[in-house]
N, C-alpha and C positions, 0 to 999 in steps of 0.2 A: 215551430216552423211548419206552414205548410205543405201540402204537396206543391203546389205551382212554385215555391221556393225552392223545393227539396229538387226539382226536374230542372228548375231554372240555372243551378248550381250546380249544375252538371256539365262535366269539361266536352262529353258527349252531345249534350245536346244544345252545349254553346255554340260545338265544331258546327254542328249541321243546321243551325237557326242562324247563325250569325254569317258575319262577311270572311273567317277568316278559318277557311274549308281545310287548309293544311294544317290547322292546330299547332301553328309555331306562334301563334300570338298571343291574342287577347286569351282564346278561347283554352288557353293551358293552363294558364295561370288559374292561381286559388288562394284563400289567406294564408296556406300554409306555405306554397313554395315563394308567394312572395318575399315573407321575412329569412330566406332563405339566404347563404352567400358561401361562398367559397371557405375550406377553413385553411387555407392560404392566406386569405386574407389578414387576418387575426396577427400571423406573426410577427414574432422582435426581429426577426433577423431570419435570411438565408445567408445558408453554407453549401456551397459549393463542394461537391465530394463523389468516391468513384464507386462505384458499384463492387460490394464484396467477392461476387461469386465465383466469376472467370475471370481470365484472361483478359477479355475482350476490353474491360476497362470502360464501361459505357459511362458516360458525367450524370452526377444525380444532383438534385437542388432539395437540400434538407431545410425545410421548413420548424424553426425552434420558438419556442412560445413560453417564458417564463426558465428556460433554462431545458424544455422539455420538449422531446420529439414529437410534431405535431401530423409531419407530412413528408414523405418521399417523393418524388414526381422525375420525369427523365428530364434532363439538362437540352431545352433548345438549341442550346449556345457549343454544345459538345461536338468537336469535327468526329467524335467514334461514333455514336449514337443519335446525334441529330435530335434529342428530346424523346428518344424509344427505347425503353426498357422492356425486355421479355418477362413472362412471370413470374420467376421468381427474383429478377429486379424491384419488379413490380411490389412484391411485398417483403421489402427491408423492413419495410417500418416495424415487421413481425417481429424481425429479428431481434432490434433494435428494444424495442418495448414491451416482449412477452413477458409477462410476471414471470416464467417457469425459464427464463435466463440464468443461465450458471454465470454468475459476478467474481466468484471466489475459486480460490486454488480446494480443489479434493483431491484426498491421496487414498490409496485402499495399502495399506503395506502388505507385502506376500503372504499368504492365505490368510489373509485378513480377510472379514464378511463384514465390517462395517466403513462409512467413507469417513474420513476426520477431514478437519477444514486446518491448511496450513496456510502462511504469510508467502508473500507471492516471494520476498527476498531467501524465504526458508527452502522454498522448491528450487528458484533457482539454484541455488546452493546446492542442492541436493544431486543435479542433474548436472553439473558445471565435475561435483566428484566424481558421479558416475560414467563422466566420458572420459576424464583425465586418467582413472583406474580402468575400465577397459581397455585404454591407450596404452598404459601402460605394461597390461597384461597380456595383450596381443601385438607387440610392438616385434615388426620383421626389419633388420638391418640389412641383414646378407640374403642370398637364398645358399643352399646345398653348396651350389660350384664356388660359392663365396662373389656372386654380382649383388652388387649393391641397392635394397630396394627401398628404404626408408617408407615404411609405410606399414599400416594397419589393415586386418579384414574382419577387424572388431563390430565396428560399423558401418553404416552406410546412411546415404542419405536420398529420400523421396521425395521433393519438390512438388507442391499441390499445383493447378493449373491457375489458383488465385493469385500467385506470386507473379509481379510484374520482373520483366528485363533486370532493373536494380535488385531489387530481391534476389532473384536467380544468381546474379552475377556475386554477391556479397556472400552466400552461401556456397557457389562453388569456391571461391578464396578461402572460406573459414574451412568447409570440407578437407580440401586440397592442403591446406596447412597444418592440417590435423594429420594429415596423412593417409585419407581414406579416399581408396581409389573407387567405390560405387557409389559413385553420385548420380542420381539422374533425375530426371523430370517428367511429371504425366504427361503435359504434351509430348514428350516425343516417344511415346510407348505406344 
């Protein structure tokens, strides 16, 4: 390649020899961004889905490619978000696809220094005993004067601010039927 190639090939000096002074046109373009496209494009299928973080519930459009998460982007069509995700919206995909993702149940048992990998039915289990026996072991009927309190201060319960209206609601019922009167929520803290 010569030099009058090497300067001719230049998005620079296309901008300012050529007709098209903003560099929105011809004078952008190169063989490389041509073969360029969106990798939206590419996909099987969008899903439709909400943003993990908060609250706020913003609509996301997951872009899947072969069964794989290809693309995150904000949902246009969303009355919360309008197609605008903040940034850490903005990079679910991280979430979603970082190698260094915990997939699996780890347990550490008390002064245990190593983590073991358990069956997610085996944890459950394990936590399903552990509140039934605290329940059981801090379980108040009466108080002193003999009033009636049906209720636990074994537990309580902290609601993250990711939990939608349903969630909240489903957890106060479980909370509340367990017996435990701290239940609360980050938002209203």
């Amino acid at each position: 390649m010569g030099m009058r190639q090497w300067i001719e090939g230049w998005p620079v000096y296309r901008q300012l020899a050529g007709p098209d002074r903003t560099a929105r046109g011809a004078a952008a373009k190169s063989s490389g961004s041509e073969n360029w496209h969106a990798r939206t494009e590419d996909a099987d299928k969008v899903v439709r889905s909400i943003c993990p973080y908060c609250a706020v519930g913003c609509g996301q459009k997951v872009y899947v490619k072969d069964g794989a998460v290809t693309q995150i982007e904000g949902d246009p069509d969303s009355p919360v978000s309008r197609g605008r995700l903040c940034p850490k919206g903005s990079a679910s995909k991280q979430l979603v696809t970082s190698p260094s993702r915990v997939t699996e149940v780890l347990y550490r048992r008390p002064y245990g220094t190593e983590w073991e990998r358990l069956s997610l039915d085996q944890a459950m289990d394990m936590i399903a005993d552990r509140v039934l026996a605290t329940r059981a072991e801090t379980w108040q009927d009466t108080d002193d004067q003999g009033r009636k309190l049906n209720r636990t201060l074994g537990f309580a319960s902290l609601g993250g601010a990711t939990l939608d209206n349903e969630e909240n609601y489903l957890m106060k019922k479980l909370y509340t039927a367990l017996g435990a009167i701290q239940i609360e929520n980050q938002a209203r803290i």
